[in-house]
C-alpha positions in Angstrom: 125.8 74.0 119.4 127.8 76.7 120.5 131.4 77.1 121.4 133.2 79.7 124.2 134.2 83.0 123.2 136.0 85.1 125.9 132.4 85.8 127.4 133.1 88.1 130.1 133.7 91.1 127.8 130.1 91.9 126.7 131.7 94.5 123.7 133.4 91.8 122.2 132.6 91.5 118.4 130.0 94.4 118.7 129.9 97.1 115.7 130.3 100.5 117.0 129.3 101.9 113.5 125.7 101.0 114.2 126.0 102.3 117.6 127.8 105.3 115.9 124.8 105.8 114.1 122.4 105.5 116.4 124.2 108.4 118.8 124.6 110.6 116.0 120.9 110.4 114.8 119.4 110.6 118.8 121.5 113.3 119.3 120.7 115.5 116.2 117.1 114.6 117.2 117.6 116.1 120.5 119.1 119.1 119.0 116.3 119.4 116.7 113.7 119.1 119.3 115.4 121.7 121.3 115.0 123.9 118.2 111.3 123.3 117.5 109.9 124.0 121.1 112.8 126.4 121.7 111.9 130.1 123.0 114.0 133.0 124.7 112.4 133.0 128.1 113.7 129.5 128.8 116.8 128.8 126.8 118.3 125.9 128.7 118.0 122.7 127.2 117.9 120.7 130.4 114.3 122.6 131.0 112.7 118.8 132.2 108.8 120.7 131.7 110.0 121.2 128.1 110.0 119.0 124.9 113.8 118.6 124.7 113.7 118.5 128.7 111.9 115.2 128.4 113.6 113.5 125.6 117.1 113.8 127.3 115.4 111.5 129.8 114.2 109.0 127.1 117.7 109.7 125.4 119.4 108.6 129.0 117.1 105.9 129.4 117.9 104.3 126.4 121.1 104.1 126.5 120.7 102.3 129.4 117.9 99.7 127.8 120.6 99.4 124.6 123.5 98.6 127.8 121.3 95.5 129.6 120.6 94.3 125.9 124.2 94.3 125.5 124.7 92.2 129.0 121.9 90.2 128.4 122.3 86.2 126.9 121.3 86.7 123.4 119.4 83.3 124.0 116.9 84.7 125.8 115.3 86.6 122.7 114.9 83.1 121.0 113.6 81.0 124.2 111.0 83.9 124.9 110.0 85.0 121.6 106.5 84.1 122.2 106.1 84.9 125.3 107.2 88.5 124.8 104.4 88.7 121.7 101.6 87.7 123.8 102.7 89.5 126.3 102.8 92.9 124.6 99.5 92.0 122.4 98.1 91.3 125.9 99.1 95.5 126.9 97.5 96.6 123.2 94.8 94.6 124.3 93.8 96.1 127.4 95.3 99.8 126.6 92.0 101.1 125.0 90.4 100.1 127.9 92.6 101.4 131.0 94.6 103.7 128.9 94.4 107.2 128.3 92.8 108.4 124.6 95.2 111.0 123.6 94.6 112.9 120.3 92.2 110.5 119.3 93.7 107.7 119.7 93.0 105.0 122.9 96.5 103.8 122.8 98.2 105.3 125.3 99.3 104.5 129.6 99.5 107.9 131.2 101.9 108.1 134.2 102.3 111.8 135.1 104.1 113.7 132.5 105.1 111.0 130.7 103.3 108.3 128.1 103.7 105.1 126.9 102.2 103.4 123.9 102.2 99.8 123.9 102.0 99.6 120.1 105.3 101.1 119.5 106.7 98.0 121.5 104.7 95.7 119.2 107.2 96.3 116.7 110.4 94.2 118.0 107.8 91.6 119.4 106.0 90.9 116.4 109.8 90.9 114.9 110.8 88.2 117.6 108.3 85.8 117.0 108.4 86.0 113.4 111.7 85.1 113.6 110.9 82.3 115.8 108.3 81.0 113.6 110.4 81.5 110.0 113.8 79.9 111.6 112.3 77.0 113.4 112.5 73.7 111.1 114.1 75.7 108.2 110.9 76.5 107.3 110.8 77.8 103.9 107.6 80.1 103.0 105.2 80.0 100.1 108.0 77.9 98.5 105.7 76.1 96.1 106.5 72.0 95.3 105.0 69.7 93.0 103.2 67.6 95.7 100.0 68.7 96.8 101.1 67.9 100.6 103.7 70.3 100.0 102.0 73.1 98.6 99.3 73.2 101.5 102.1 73.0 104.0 103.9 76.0 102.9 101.1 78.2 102.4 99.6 77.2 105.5 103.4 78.6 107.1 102.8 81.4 104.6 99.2 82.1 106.6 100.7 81.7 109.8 103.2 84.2 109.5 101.2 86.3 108.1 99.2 86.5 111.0 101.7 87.0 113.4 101.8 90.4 111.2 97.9 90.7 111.0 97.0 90.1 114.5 98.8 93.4 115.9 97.6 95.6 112.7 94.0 94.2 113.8 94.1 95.3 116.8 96.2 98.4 116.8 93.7 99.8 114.3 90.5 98.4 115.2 90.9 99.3 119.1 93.2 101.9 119.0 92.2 103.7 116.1 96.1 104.1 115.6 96.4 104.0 111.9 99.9 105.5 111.1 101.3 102.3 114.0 98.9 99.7 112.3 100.3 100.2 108.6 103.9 99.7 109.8 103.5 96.3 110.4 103.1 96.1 106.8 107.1 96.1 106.5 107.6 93.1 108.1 106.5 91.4 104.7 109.6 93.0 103.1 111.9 90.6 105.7 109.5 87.4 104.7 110.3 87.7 101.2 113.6 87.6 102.1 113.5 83.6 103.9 111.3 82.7 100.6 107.7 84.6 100.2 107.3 84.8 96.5 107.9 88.3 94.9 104.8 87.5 93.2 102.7 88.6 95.8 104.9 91.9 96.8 104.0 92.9 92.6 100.4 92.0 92.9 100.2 94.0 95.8 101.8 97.1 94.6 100.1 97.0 91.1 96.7 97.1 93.0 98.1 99.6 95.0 98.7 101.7 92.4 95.5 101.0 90.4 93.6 101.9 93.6 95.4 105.3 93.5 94.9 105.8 90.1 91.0 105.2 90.1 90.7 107.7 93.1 92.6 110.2 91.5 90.5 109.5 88.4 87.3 109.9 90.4 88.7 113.4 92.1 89.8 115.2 88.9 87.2 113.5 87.0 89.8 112.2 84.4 89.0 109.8 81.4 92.1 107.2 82.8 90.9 104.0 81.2 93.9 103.4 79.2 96.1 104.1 82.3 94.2 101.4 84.0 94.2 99.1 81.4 98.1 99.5 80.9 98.4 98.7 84.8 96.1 95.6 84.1 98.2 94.6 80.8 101.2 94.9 82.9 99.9 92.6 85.5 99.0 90.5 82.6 102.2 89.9 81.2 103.7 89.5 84.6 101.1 86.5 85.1 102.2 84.8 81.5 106.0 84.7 82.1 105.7 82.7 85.7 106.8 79.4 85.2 104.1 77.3 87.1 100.5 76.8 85.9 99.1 76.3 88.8 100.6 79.4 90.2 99.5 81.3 87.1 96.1 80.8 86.9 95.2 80.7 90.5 97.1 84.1 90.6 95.6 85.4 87.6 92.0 84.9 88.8 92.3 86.5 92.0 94.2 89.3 90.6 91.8 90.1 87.8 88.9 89.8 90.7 90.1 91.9 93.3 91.5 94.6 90.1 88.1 95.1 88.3 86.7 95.3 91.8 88.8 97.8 92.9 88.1 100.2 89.5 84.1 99.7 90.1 84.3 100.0 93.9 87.5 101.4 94.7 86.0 105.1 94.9 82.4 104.2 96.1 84.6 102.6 99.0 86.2 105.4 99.6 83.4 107.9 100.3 82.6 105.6 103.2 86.0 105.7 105.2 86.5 107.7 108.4 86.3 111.8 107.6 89.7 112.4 109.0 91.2 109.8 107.0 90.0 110.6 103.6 90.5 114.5 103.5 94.6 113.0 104.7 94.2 110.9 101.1 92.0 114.0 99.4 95.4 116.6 100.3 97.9 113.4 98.9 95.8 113.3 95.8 95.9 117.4 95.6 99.8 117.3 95.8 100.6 114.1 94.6 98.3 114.7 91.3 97.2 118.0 91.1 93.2 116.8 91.5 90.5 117.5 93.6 89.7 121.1 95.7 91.5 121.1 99.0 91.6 123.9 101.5 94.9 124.6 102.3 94.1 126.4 105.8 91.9 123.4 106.7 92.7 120.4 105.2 96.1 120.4 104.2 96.7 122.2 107.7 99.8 120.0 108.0 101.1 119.4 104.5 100.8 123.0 103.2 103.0 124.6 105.6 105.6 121.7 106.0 106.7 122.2 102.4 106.9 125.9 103.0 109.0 125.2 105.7 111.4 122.9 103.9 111.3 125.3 101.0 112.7 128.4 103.1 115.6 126.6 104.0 117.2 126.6 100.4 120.4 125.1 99.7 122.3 125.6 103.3 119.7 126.6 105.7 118.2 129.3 108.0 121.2 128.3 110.8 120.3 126.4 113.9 117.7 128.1 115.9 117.2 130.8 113.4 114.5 128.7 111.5 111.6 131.6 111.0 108.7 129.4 109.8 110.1 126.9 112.8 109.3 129.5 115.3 106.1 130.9 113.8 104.7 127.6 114.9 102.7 126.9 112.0 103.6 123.6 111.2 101.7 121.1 113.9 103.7 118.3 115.5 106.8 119.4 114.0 108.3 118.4 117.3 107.1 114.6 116.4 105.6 113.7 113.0 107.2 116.9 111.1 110.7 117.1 112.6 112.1 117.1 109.6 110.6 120.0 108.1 112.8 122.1 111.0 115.7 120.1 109.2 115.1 121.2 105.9 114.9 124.7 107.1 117.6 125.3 109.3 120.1 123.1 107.8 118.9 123.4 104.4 118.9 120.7 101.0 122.4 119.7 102.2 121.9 119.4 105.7 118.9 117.0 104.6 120.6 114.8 102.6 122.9 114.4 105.6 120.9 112.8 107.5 118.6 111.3 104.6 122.8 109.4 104.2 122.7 108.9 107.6 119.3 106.6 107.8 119.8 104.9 104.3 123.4 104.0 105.8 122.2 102.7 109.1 119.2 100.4 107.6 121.9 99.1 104.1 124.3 98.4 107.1 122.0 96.7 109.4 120.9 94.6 106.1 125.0 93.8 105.2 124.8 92.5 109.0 122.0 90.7 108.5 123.3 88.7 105.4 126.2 88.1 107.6 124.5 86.0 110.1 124.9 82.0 110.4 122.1 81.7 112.5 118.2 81.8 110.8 117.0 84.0 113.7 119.0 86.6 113.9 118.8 87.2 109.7 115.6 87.1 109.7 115.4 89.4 113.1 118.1 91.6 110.9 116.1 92.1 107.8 112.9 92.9 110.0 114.8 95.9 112.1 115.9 97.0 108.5 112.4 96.7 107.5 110.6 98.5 110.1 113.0 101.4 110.1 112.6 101.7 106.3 109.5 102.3 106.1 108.9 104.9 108.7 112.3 106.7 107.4 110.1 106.6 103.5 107.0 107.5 104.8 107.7 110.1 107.4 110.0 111.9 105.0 107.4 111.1 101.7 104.5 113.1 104.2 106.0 116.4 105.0 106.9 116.5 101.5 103.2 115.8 100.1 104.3 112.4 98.7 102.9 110.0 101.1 99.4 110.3 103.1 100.0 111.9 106.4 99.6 108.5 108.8 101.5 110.1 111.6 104.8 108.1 112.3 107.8 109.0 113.5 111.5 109.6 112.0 113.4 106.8 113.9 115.6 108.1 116.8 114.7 111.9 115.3 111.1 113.0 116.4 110.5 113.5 120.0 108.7 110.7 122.3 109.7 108.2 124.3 107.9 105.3 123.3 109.3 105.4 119.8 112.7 105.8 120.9 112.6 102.8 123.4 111.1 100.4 120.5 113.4 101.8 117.9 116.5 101.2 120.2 114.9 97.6 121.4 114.9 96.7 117.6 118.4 97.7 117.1 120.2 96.7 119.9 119.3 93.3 120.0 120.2 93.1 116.5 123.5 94.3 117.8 123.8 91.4 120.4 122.5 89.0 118.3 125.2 89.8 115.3 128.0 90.0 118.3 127.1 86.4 119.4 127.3 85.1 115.7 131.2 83.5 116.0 129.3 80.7 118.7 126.8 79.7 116.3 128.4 76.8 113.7 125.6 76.8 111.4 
């Protein structure tokens, strides 16, 4: 039930800080672009065979996707939810087949110049229909009750979301071979623990994170880490005892205990079995995360290695825009895309970094203060998933040119250069926009 509400001015009840935030960060991408791929024989910025060239046109044109969001009924997201998910997961279906491989990857549509990726627009479908799914019938998941009905209901709405999530990761990294894309629909868990998905299962999954880490590191540098693993299982332990519900304790405890000792015996064994490419990227994190293991610096940490040298050089204040030397040297790869923020760090320095690190932790804590905001089930849980997604590639893209996080190759949102990322990023947030603007008609 809905009620009028001067419809015919579209702006009405929109919040220009978000879209404040989103021109100053797509702009100070451009900007940075320009400065990466920047050279003196072409110094115009409007060069359309260049980098920064190409991304004003993806800057244009996504200003004019966030305008037709803006016009469009809000109800439409919520009717065609579905349809938009199959729809996309239909493109990521077919892309490794009639797409173009680029850079090892089968994940891209080729049309001239420009690319498309159909996984990048996974992202606000998978969003959509989780929403759909977690707002319809109140539905409350992995909410355990004391009838047994009850408890295989929830967790069979637990599984189904879930697999809204899993289908897309699936298939992304199975057909694609698109890692880094695959591992951000991870964050959409973050938004379902929101509407009800017991923390208990966010813990267990970050202590066996962790204990997986541990043991590899322990296998690298050959370290005696026993007691470190069994104060990660004690931990756990404990954890299990304080729950309130025995059924939920023991069932919990089991599979934890299971998949832990597995992962200790395994864990490394497993590890000496995965893709080359992918375990030299965890062999350099283990290097500079831990100090273990023998890493060629020219080689393996091709990436890594020099990104830190270039955030280093640009000390408190910075080189100066355009006047980055390790920037122009060219010896950090993708810096236009994956590693944009090491040109950051040097020309602009610590403090120009923690400008726009303020900048993205302000757009995703408002974007979550909007979300809380809403009356309607959809659009929160929409909210929290936009805040989600852009979370975690603002923490891993950052944690990866620093040596913290494996190098999975995603973007900054609204910062790195491509199209495809931009579009999806300003889908997500834009129809978050609409949605919050349309939240005076909805009485519930």
């Amino acid at each position: 039930m809905s009620r009028s509400r001067n419809t015919d001015n579209i702006f009405e009840n929109v919040d220009w800080l978000v879209i404040i935030l989103y021109l100053l960060l797509i702009f100070v991408g451009w900007a940075q672009i320009y400065s990466a791929a920047w050279y003196e024989a072409k110094p115009t910025i409007f060069d359309f065979h260049r980098e920064y060239g190409k991304q004003f046109i993806w800057i244009t044109t996504s200003m004019v996707l966030g305008f037709l969001i803006l016009i469009l009924e809000p109800g439409f997201w919520t009717i065609f939810s579905y349809g938009i998910y199959v729809f996309f997961l239909f493109l990521n279906l077919i892309v490794p087949f009639l797409g173009t491989k680029v850079k090892g990857s089968h994940s891209w549509f080729r049309v001239g110049e420009f690319g498309i990726q159909p996984a990048e627009f996974m992202k606000f479908a998978t969003n959509l229909a989780l929403a759909k799914f977690l707002s319809n019938a109140n539905l409350q998941v992995d909410k355990i009750e004391t009838r047994v009905t009850a408890i295989f209901r929830n967790y069979r709405n637990t599984f189904i979301a879930l697999g809204f999530i899993v289908l897309p990761l699936v298939v992304i990294k199975v057909l694609q071979d698109e890692t880094g894309l695959a591992i951000v629909f991870a964050a959409f868990i973050l938004s379902m623990y929101r509407e009800g998905l017991t923390v208990s299962l966010i813990i267990i999954g970050a202590v066996l994170g962790l204990l997986f880490i541990i043991s590899l590191a322990a296998f690298r540098g050959e370290w005696q880490t026993w007691p470190l693993q069994a104060s990660i299982l004690s931990l756990g332990l404990i954890y299990f005892m304080m729950m309130k519900r025995k059924f939920n304790r023991v069932m919990l405890l089991i599979l934890f205990l299971s998949v832990a000792s597995s992962i200790v015996k395994f864990g490394p064994k497993v590890y000496d079995h995965i893709p080359d490419h992918q375990r030299k990227r965890m062999d350099v994190f283990l290097y500079f995360a831990f100090g273990v293991g023998n890493v060629n610096l020219d080689k393996e940490a091709f990436n890594v290695d020099p990104s830190m040298t270039t955030i280093g050089c640009g000390g408190l204040t910075g080189t100066g825009f355009l006047e980055g030397a390790q920037t122009k040297s060219g010896l950090v790869p993708e810096q236009k895309t994956d590693f944009i923020f090491c040109t950051i760090g040097e020309e602009w320095g610590f403090l120009g970094a923690i400008v726009i690190i303020i900048l993205q932790v302000g757009l995703i804590l408002k974007l979550i203060f909007m979300a809380e905001r809403q009356r309607s089930d959809f659009s929160r849980v929409y909210g929290y998933g936009v805040a989600s997604v852009l979370f975690f590639h603002f923490l891993v893209n950052i944690g990866m040119t620093l040596g913290l996080i494996p190098v999975i190759g995603i973007p900054l949102p609204f910062i790195s250069y491509g199209g495809s990322s931009l579009w999806s990023f300003t889908i997500l947030v834009f129809i978050f926009i609409k949605l919050d603007a349309n939240r005076f008609a909805i009485l519930r």
